[in-house]
N, C-alpha and C positions, 0 to 999 in steps of 0.2 A: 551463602545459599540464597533463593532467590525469594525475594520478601512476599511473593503471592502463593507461595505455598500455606497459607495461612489464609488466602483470599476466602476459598467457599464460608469458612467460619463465619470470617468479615463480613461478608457478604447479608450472612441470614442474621449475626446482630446489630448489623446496621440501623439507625434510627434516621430517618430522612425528615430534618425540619429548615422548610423554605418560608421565604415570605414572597409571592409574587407584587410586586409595584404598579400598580395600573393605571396610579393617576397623569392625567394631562397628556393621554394619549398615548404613551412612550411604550405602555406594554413589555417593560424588560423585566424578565426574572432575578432577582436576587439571592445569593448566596453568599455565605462565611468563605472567603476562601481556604480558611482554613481546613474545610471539609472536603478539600481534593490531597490532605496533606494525612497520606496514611498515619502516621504518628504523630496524628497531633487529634485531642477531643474534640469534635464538632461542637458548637455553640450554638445559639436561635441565632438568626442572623436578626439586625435592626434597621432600619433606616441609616442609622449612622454609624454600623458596621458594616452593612452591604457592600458585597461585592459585587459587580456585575463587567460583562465585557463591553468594552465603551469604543467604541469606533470615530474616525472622521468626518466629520459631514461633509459627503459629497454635493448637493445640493447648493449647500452656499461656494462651491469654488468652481462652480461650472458658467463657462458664460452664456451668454443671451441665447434662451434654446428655438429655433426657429420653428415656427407651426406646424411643420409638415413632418418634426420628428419629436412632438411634443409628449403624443401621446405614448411612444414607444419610452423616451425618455423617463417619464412617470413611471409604467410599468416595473420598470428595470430599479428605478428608487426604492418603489414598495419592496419589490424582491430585496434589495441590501437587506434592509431593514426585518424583514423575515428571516433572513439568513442569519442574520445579528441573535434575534428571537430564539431562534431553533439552536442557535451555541447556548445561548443563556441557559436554555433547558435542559441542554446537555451538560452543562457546569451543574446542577441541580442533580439530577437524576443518577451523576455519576459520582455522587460527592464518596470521598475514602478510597476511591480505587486507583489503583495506580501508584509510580513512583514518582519521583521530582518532577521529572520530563513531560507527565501526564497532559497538564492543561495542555502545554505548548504544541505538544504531537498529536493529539486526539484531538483538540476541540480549536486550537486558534489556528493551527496551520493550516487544516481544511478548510474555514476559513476566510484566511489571507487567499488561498489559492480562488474558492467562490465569490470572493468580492472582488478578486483580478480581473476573473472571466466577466462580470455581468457590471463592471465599469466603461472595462476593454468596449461593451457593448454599446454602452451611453456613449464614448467617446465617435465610435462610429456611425451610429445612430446621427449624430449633431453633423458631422464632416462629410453627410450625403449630401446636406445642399448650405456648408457654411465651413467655414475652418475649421477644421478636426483637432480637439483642445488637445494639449499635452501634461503631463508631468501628473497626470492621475495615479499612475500605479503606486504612487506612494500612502496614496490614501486607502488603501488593500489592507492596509496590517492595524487590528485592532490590539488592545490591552486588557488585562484588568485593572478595574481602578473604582474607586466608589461614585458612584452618582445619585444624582437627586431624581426624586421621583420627576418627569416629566421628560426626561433627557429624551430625543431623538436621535438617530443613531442615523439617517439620510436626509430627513428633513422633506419625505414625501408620504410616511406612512399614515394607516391611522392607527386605532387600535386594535379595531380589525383584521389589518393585517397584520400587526405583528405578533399578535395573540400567538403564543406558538403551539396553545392547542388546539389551532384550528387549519387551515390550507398550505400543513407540510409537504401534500402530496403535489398539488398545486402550485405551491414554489420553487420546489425542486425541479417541475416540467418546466414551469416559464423560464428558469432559469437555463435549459438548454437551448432554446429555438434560435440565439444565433443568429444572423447578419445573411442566412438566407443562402450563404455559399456552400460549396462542399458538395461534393457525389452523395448521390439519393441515398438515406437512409444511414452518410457517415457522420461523425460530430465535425462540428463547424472548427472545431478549433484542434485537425489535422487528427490523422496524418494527411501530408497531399504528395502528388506525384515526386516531387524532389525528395522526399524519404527514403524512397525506393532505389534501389541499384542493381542493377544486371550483373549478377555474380561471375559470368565468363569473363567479364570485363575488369575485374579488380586483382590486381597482381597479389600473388601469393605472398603471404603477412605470417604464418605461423610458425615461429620460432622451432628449434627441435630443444628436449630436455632431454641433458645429459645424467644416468644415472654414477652414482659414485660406488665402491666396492661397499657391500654392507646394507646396498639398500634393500625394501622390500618391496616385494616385485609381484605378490599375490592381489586378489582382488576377492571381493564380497557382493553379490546380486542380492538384491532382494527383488522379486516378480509382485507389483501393486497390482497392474491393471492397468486400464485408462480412463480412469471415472465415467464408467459405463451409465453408472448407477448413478449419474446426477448430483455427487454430492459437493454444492455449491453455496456459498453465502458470501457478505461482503464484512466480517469480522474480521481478525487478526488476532489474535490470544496472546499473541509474542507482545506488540506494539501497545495494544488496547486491548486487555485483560476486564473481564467485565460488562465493555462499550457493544449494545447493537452497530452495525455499522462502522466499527471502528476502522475500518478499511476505504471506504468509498468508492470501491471498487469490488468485482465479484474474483472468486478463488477457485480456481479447481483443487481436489483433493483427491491423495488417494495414502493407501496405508490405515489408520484409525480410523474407526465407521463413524465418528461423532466426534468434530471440531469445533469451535463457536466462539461466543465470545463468553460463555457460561464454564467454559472447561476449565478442569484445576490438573493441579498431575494426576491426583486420587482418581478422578472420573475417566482421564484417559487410559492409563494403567487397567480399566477395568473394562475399557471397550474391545470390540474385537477388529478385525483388519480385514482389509482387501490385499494383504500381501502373503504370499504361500509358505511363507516359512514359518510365521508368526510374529512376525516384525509389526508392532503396534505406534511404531512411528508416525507422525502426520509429516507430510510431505505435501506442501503448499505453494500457489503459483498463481500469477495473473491470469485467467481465461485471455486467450486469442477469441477476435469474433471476426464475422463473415457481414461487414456493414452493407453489403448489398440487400441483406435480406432483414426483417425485423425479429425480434425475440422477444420471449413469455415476459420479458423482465423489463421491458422499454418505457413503461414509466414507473418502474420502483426506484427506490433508494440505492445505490452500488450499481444502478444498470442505467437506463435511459436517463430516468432523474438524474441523475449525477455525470453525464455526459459517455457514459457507456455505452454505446447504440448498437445493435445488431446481435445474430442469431449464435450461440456460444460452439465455437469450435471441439469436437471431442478430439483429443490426439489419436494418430492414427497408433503408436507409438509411445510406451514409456520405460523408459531404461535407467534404473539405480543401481550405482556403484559405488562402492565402496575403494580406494586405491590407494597405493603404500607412500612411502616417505623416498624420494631418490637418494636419501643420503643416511637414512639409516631405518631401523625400526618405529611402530609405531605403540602410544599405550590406548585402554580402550578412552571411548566416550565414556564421562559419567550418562546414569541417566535422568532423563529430563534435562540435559544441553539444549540451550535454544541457537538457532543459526540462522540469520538474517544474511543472504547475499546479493549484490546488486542494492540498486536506489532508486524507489518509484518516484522523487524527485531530483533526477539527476542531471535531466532539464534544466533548471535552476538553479539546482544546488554546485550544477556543476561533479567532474569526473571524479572525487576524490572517491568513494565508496562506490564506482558506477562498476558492475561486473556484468553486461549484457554481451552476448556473443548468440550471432545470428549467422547461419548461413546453409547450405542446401546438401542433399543428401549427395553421396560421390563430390563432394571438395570441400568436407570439413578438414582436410586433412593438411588444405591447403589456402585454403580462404576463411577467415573469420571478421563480422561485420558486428560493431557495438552499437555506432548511432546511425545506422541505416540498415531497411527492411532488404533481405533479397530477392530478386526478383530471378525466380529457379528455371533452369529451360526445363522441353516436357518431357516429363518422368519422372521427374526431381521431387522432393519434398521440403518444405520448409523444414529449417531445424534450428531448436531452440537448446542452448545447452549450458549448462553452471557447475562449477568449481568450488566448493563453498573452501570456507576457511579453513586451514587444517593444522594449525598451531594452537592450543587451549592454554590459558594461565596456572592451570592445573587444580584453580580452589573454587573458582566460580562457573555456575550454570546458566547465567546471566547476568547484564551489566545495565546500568542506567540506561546509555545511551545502546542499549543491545549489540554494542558492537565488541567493547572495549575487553572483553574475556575471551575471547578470540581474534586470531592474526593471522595474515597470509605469510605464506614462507616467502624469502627473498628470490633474488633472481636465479641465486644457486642451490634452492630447494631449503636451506635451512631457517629454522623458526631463532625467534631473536630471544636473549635470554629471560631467561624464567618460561619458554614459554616450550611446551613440550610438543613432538607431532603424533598427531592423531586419525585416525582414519579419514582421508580425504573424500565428502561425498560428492558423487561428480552424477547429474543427471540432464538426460536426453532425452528429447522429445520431438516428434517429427506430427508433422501437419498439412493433410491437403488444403491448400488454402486457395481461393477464386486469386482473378487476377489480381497484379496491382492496380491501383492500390488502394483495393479492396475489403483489406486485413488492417485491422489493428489490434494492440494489446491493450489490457483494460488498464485506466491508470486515475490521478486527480486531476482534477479539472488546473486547468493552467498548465497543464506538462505535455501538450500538442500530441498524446498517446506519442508518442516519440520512443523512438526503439533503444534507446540507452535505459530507458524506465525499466526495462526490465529489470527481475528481481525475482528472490525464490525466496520460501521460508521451511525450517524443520525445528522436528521438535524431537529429540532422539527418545524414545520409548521401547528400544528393546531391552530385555529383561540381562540383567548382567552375564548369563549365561549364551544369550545370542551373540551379543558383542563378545566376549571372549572365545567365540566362535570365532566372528568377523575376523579379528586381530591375530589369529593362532594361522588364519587362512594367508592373510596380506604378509605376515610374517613369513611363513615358512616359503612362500613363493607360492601356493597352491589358489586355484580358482575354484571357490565356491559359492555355494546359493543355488 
């Protein structure tokens, strides 16, 4: 069972003892790492226990910066170094939460990913009027590791700037401004016109599935809405349990009236729903935005700040289903399943867990796009649509790496052993969207808002008697909801 069922508890007897380090300028907070290790006793942290995240210095491996891109250069230092700051405090604030994977995913990889972007920037910055250095992005990934008080983390800050309870708001904006290219009001660092493709143009890609005798052929609706009602944050509850911001990007929701990064099952179990059945599920997604125009959120945290720019798309459209197994029946969801589909760094990380499928209203049926946006002729709608996993272990509700308790079926619909099938949730969503390339989906910085990032999250919350609803539906062959 999933070790945060226990969090709210955790949470309110938590005892938070830091030691902030401030001498010699370095401004780094220190922490026990022990205290990101749910099972284990937090300790005072010491000077010679501290732990803190200790980065590269950029500063000494950069060569001769020439005058006219000095001052940008500088800038973009302080910012590491803030960046640096604002993890520290995070490793602090969030001590006890979370599983193994916590620091890694919450606090270093975002990041690796922000010291990519505002390196990437010094690098060009230097290469307007001298050779453009290379081999920087290796100094992107920091660690933990003990340091002395004074340590510098770029070798431009002061303490000033690194203070991290001071110009979060501030470093997060500089941190977007970018190299000045990019259509008005997009982030600098894509999508650009080569994303996009003219959907009449791409030859039909979508396999057909062949169902086997015995399979089930019914379906389950549930009707959310289309987050009419605003309800948006840049948390993750799945991922970062606990973490403001643990997303770095904004979410649309619909299903559960109250997501966050404060929710336990108990709180959700007790909220109510945007869905008409009473399906108390959260059903979660990257906002699409409209970068031609600006939004309420253009220099917060998960929006502008964090390279999200522009006005949030509400769907025109939202469609949850529920559908059977082509090769036999299915059993229900436990509840409180968590399901992660797609890879907000997929970019990077490369296709292994990438599940984005894009493409336009009248030739879904025929055309489907992962890592390019479509470009619809008029009438058409964008459409955004996912497949989550539908094979479960049968004993867990979640996994470390959130993935590893669920599994896609193979090519011929069956789930591998030990692993049972389960109600496939399949959801659709359509979008008027400005032209290309106009549109992007909300993502981390470093991942070019690039259309394979797409990605969906749920969290099953119907009450055992709805799902065996669901299940009795997909079984018999009958469509309900």
């Amino acid at each position: 069972m999933r070790a945060d069922h226990r969090r709210g508890r955790s949470r309110r007897n938590a005892i938070m003892a830091v030691t902030a380090l401030l001498a010699g300028g370095g401004g780094l907070v220190a922490v026990n790492y022990a205290a990101n290790a749910s099972d284990v006793t937090a300790t005072a942290p010491t000077t010679r226990s501290a732990q803190t995240i200790s980065c590269p210095d950029v500063k000494g491996k950069l060569p001769a910066v020439p005058q006219q891109a000095q001052a940008e250069v500088d800038r973009n230092l302080q910012l590491l170094d803030r960046q640096t700051a604002e993890a520290n405090q995070r490793l602090v604030d969030t001590r006890g939460q979370g599983g193994p994977n916590f620091v890694q995913n919450a606090i270093l990889g975002p990041l690796t990913d922000k010291r990519k972007a505002t390196i990437d920037r010094i690098a060009i910055a230097i290469g307007r009027t001298a050779a453009k250095p290379t081999g920087l992005d290796a100094l992107a990934v920091c660690n933990l590791g003990l340091d002395a008080p004074g340590t510098q983390t770029s070798g431009a800050g002061t303490a000033a700037s690194q203070s991290p309870g001071g110009a979060q708001g501030d470093g997060g904006n500089t941190g977007q401004q970018g190299n000045g290219s990019g259509a008005a009001g997009q982030s600098n660092d894509g999508p650009t016109a080569a994303d996009f493709v003219d959907i009449t143009k791409v030859a039909p890609n979508v396999p057909k599935v062949r169902r086997q005798a015995g399979a089930s052929t019914g379906a389950f609706t549930s009707r959310c809405g289309v987050n009419k009602q605003g309800q948006h944050n840049s948390d993750n509850d799945i991922v970062a349990p606990g973490v403001s911001n643990g997303a770095h990007h904004v979410h649309d929701y619909v299903g559960n009236r109250k997501v966050d990064f404060t929710s336990t099952n108990e709180s959700l179990s007790a909220q109510g729903t945007s869905c008409t059945n009473g399906d108390q599920s959260a059903y979660y997604w990257p906002v699409l935005r409209d970068t031609t125009r600006q939004g309420p959120d253009a220099n917060a945290l998960g929006g502008g700040a964090e390279g999200n720019k522009g006005a949030i798309l509400v769907p025109a459209t939202v469609t949850i289903t529920y559908q059977g197994s082509p090769t036999g029946k299915v059993v229900a969801m436990p509840r409180f399943l968590r399901i992660i589909t797609g890879d907000a760094k997929a970019f990077t990380n490369g296709t292994k867990n990438a599940n984005a499928h894009w493409s336009c209203t009248g030739f879904e049926n025929k055309v489907q796009l992962t890592d390019k946006y479509p470009i619809c002729p008029s009438g058409s709608k964008v459409v955004r649509s996912f497949a989550f996993q539908s094979c479960w272990d049968g004993r867990n509700i979640d996994s470390a790496d959130h993935r590893s308790h669920v599994a896609f079926a193979d090519a011929g619909g069956n789930c591998a052993s030990g692993f049972k099938a389960i109600p496939q949730l399949t959801m659709r969503l359509t979008y008027k969207t400005p032209a290309a390339p106009n549109f992007a989906v909300d993502g981390f910085q470093g991942q070019q808002h690039n259309a394979i990032t797409d990605h969906n999250d749920f969290i099953n919350v119907m009450t055992d008697q709805l799902m065996n609803q669901a299940v009795s539906c997909i079984n018999s062959g009958r469509r309900c909801g």
